[in-house]
C-alpha positions in Angstrom: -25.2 48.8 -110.0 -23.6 45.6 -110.2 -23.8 42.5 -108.2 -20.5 43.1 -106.9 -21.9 46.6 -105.6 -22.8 44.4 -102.8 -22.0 44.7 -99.0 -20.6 41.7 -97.8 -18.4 40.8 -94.6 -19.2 39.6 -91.0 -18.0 36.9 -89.1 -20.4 35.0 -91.0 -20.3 35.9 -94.5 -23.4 37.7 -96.1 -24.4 39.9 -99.0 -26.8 42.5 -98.2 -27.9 45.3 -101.0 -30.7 47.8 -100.8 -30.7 49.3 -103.6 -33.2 51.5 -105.0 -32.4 55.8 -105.2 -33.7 57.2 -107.9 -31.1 59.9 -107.7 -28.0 57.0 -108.1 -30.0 55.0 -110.7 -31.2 58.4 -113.1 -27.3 58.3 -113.7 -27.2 54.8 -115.2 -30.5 55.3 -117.2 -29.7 58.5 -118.4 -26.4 56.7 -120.2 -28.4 53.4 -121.3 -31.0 56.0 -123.0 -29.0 59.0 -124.4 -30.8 61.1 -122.5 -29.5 64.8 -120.6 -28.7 64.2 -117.2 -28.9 66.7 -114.8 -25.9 67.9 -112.9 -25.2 66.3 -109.3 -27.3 68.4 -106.9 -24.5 69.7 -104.1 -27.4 70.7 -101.7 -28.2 66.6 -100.9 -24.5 65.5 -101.8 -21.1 66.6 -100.9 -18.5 66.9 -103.2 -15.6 64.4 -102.4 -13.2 67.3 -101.3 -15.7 68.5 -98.8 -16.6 65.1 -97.9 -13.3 64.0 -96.9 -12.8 67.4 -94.8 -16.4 66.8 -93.2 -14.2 63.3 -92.0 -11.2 65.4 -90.9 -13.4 67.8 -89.1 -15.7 64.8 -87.1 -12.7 62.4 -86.5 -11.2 66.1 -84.7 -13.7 67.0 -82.5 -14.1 63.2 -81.4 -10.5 61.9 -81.2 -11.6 60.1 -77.3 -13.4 57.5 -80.1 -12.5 58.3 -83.2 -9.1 57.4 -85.4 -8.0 58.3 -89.2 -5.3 57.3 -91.6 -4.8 57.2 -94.9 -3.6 54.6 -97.1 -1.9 55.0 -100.6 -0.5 52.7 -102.9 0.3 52.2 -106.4 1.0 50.2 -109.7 2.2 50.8 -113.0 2.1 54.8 -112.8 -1.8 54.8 -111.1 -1.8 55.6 -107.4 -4.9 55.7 -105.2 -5.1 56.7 -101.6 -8.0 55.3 -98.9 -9.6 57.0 -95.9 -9.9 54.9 -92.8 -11.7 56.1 -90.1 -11.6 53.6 -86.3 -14.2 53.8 -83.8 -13.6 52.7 -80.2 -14.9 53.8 -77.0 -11.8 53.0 -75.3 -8.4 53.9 -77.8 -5.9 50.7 -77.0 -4.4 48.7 -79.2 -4.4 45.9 -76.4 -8.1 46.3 -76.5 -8.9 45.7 -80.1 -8.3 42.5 -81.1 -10.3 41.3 -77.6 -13.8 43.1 -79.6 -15.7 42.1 -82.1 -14.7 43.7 -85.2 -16.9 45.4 -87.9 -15.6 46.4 -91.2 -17.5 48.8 -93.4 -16.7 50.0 -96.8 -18.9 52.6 -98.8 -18.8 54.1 -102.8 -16.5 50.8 -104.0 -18.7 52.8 -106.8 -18.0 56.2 -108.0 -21.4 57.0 -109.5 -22.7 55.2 -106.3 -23.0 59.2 -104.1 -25.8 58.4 -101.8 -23.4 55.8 -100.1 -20.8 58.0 -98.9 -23.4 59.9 -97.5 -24.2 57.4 -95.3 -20.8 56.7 -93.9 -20.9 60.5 -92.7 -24.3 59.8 -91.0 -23.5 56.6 -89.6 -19.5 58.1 -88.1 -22.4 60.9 -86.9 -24.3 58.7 -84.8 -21.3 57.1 -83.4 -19.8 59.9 -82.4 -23.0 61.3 -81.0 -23.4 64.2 -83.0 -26.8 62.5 -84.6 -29.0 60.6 -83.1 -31.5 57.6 -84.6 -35.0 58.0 -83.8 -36.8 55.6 -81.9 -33.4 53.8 -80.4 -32.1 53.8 -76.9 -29.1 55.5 -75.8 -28.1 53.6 -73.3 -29.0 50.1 -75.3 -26.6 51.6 -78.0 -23.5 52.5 -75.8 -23.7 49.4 -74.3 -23.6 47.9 -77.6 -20.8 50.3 -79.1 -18.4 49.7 -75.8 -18.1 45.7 -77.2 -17.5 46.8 -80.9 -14.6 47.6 -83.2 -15.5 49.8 -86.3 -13.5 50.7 -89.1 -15.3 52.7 -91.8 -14.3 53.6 -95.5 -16.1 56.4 -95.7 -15.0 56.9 -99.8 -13.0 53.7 -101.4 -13.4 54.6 -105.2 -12.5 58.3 -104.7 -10.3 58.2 -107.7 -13.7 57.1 -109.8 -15.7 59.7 -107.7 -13.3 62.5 -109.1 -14.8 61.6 -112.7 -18.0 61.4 -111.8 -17.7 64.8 -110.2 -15.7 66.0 -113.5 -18.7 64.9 -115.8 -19.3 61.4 -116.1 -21.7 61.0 -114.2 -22.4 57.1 -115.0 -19.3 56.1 -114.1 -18.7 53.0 -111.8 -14.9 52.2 -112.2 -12.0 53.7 -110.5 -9.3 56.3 -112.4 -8.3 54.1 -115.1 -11.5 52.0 -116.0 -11.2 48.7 -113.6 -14.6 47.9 -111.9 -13.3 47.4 -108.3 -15.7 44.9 -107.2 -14.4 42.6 -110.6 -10.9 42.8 -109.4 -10.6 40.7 -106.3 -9.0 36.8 -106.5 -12.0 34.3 -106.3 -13.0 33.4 -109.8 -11.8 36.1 -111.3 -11.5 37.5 -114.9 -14.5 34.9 -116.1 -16.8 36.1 -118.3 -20.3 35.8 -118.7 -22.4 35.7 -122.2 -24.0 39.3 -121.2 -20.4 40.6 -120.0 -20.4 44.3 -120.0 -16.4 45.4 -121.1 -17.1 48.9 -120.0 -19.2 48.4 -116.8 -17.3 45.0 -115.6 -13.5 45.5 -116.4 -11.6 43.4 -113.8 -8.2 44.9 -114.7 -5.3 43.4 -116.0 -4.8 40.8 -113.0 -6.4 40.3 -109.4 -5.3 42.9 -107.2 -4.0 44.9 -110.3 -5.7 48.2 -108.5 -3.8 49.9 -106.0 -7.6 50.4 -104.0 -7.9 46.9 -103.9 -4.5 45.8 -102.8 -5.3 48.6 -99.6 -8.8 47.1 -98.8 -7.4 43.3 -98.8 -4.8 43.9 -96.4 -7.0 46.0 -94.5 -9.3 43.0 -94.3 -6.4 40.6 -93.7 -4.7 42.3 -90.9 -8.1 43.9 -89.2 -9.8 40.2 -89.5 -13.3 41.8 -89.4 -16.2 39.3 -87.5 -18.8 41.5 -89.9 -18.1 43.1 -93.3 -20.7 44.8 -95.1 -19.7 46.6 -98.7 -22.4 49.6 -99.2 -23.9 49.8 -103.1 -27.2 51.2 -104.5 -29.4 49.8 -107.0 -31.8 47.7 -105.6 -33.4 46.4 -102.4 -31.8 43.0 -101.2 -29.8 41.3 -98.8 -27.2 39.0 -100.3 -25.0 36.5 -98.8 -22.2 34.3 -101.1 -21.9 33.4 -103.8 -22.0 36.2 -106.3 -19.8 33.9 -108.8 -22.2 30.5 -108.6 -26.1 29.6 -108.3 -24.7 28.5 -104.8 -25.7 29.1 -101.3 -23.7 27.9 -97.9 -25.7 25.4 -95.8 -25.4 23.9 -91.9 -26.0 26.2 -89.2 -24.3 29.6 -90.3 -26.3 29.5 -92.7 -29.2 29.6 -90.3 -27.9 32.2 -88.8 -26.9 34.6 -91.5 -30.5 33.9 -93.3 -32.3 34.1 -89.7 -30.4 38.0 -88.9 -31.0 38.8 -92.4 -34.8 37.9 -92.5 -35.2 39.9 -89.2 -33.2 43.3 -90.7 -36.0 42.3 -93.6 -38.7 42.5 -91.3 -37.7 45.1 -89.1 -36.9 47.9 -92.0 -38.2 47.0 -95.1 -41.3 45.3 -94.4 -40.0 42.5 -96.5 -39.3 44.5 -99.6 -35.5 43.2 -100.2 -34.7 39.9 -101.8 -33.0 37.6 -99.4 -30.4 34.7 -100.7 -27.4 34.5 -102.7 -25.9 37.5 -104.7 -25.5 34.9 -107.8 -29.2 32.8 -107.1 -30.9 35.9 -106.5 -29.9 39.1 -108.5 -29.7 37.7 -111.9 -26.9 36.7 -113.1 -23.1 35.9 -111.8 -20.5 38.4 -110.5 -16.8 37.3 -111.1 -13.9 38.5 -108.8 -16.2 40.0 -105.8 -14.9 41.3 -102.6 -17.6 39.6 -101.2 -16.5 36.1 -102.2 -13.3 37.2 -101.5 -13.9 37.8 -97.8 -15.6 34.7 -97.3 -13.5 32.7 -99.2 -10.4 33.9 -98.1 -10.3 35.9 -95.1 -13.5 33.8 -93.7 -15.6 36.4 -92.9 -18.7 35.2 -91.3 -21.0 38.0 -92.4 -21.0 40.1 -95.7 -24.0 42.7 -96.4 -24.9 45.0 -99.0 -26.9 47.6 -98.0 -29.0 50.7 -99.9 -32.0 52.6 -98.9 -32.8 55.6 -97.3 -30.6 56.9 -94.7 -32.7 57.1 -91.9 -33.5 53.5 -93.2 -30.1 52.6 -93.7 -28.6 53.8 -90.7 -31.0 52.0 -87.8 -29.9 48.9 -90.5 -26.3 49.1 -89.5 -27.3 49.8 -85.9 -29.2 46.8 -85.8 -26.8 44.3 -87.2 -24.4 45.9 -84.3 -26.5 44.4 -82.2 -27.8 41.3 -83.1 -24.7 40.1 -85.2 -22.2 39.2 -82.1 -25.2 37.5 -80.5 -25.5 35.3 -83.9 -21.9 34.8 -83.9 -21.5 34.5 -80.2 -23.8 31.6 -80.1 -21.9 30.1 -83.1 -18.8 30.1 -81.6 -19.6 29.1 -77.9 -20.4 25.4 -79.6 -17.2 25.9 -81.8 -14.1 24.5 -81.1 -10.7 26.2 -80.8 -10.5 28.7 -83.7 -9.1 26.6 -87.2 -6.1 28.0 -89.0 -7.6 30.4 -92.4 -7.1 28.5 -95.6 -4.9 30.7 -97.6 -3.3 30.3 -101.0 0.1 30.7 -101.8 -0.9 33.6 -104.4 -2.6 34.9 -101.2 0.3 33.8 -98.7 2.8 35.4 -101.2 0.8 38.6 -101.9 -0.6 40.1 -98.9 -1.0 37.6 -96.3 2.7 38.2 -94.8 2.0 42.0 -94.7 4.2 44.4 -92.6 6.9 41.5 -91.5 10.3 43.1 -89.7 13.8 42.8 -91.7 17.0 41.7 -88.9 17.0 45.5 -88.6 13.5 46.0 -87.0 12.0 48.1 -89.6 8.6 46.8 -90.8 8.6 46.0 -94.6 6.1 44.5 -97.5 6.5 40.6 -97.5 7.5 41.0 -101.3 10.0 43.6 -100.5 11.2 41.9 -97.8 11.7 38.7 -99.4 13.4 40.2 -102.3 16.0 42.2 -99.9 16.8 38.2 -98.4 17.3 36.9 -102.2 19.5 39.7 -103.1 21.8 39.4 -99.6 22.3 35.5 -100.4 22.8 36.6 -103.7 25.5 38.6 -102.5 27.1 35.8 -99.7 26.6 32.9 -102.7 28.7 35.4 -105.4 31.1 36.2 -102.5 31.4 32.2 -101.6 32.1 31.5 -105.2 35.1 33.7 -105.9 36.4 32.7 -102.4 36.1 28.9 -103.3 37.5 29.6 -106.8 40.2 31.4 -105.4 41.1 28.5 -102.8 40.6 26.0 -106.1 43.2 28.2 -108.3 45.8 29.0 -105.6 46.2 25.0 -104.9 46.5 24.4 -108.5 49.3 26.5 -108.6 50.7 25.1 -106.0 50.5 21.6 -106.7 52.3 22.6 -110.4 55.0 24.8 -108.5 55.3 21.8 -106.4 56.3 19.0 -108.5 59.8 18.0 -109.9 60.7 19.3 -113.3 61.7 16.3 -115.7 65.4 16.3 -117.1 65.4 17.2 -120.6 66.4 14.4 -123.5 69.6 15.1 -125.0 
């Protein structure tokens, strides 16, 4: 598990991982010692196939809350295709953007299984199908009925496939990139114990088709909370991964403050609390936890691991007691300040799903191209017109004068 196999967003932006299964980590030892792993164990985990129809089937039988689409893109011959699933007691569009938005993303790992497995649970207890123990109903719905959730049950499911094939240590997606390496802030830097294997960042930021779909996801959805799900060890991280750096002033209060009390109320103050790059270790370039903070200002950014029983009264908890943070942030804050966005961002991504003069919704890049190549078109087409104009009054202007008598 890397520091990037962090959770991170929120409106607030912390890094939360709990990380420590024995049946994730054997995988990882196992490689590092040369030693015979055992095959994945389909009685606690489901295969990704059956996984993604256990989705299908939930998101079915609860359609009055729950949503799903998937998302595919591509690059360079490589496609990749996400599963998004949309909680909501109450299905509007009009009704969304007026609710405070949660946006969870689980196995950015392949080897990662236990994580996915906690998606299922947690889209369970939404749906009411499960229940968590010691927690009251009717506390929780009034707590759902304010909240927006988009889940990603399965974001490496390329990676998964290999792991499922055989390789059972591996972290990266279908052709080797390390998705939580490939994201814009301070990417492609290297550190002196840089791993090529476990840390690829791919060829560019947002080379990897599941990247590009989880930053427009972000940038469109503009989550108040986003926690990114890993395994490895027990902690709760908030920015930077990158830098020995942690925010200060009075979100930071508040982010340490809620993440002290998830500490205290599950763990019995087993995770480590700070920084992903102060307290795991060593630095994490091109994070999607960095990423959301620095980019698409997300408040909150978590990384979660642990048992699910543990894990999933976690999630329940920050539901709770994260608007309230938030909510008392932003009643002293004043009108909401325009994102800083760069113009790599601004150019790739930001403008997402603009309309061409025709009404039909289009990528800002292929959108902006299809402008270039019709003024192209009415510049080429002013040209020959103008050249035309500039010959034909040549002509004229020779036809025009006298001819001189000729010398005898």
């Amino acid at each position: 598990m890397g520091l990037g196999d962090v959770v991170v967003p929120l409106a607030l932006s912390i890094s939360i991982c709990f990380l420590s299964c024995s049946r994730d980590l054997i995988f990882v030892d196992a490689k590092e010692q040369n030693l015979t792993v055992t095959p994945i164990n389909y009685d606690l985990y489901h295969s990704s196939g059956k996984f993604l129809e256990e989705i299908k089937a939930l998101v079915h039988r609860h359609s009055d809350m729950l949503a799903m689409e998937t998302i595919k893109a591509g690059n360079k011959g490589y496609g990749a295709e996400i599963t998004v699933v949309t909680y909501s007691e109450r299905k509007r569009e009009t009704d969304e953007r007026s609710k405070f938005r949660i946006l969870l993303s689980f196995g950015q790992h392949g080897r990662e299984l236990i994580t996915t497995e906690l998606a299922l649970r947690i889209l369970s207890i939404l749906s009411g199908e499960q229940s968590l123990p010691n927690m009251d109903q009717a506390s929780l719905n009034t707590t759902l009925d304010k909240l927006v959730i988009k889940v990603i049950p399965m974001e490496n499911l390329n990676g998964r496939k290999l792991v499922e094939a055989g390789d059972l240590c591996e972290r990266r997606n279908g052709r080797g990139v390390d998705l939580n390496r490939n994201w814009s802030v301070d990417w492609g830097k290297k550190e002196k114990d840089y791993d090529p294997y476990e840390e690829n960042p791919g060829t560019a930021p947002f080379s990897e088709p599941e990247a590009q779909i989880m930053r427009k996801l972000a940038i469109s959805f503009e989550p108040h909370v986003w926690i990114n799900v890993h395994s490895g060890m027990e902690a709760l991280f908030m920015p930077y991964d990158h830098k020995n750096t942690t925010l200060d002033g009075l979100l930071l209060k508040r982010m340490n403050s809620l993440l002290e009390e998830v500490n205290n109320l599950h763990f019995q103050k087993r995770c480590v609390v700070g920084s992903g790059g102060g307290s795991v270790g060593y630095f994490a370039h091109g994070t999607a936890t960095d990423f959301m903070y620095d980019v698409v200002r997300v408040p909150m950014s978590f990384t979660f691991e642990r048992v699910l029983d543990e894990w999933s009264t976690t999630f329940f908890t920050i539901f709770k007691l994260g608007p309230l943070r938030l909510g008392d942030i932003n009643s002293k804050a004043p009108a909401k300040l325009d994102k800083f966005v760069s113009i790599d961002e601004y150019l790739d991504g930001y403008l997402m799903e603009r309309r061409n003069r025709y009404g039909k919704k289009m990528e800002v890049l292929d959108l902006g191209m299809q402008e270039i190549r019709t003024y192209f078109r009415l510049f080429l087409l002013s040209s020959v017109l103008l050249m035309f104009m500039f010959c034909s009054r040549i002509s004229k202007s020779k036809s025009s004068r006298p001819v001189p008598a000729m010398p005898l």
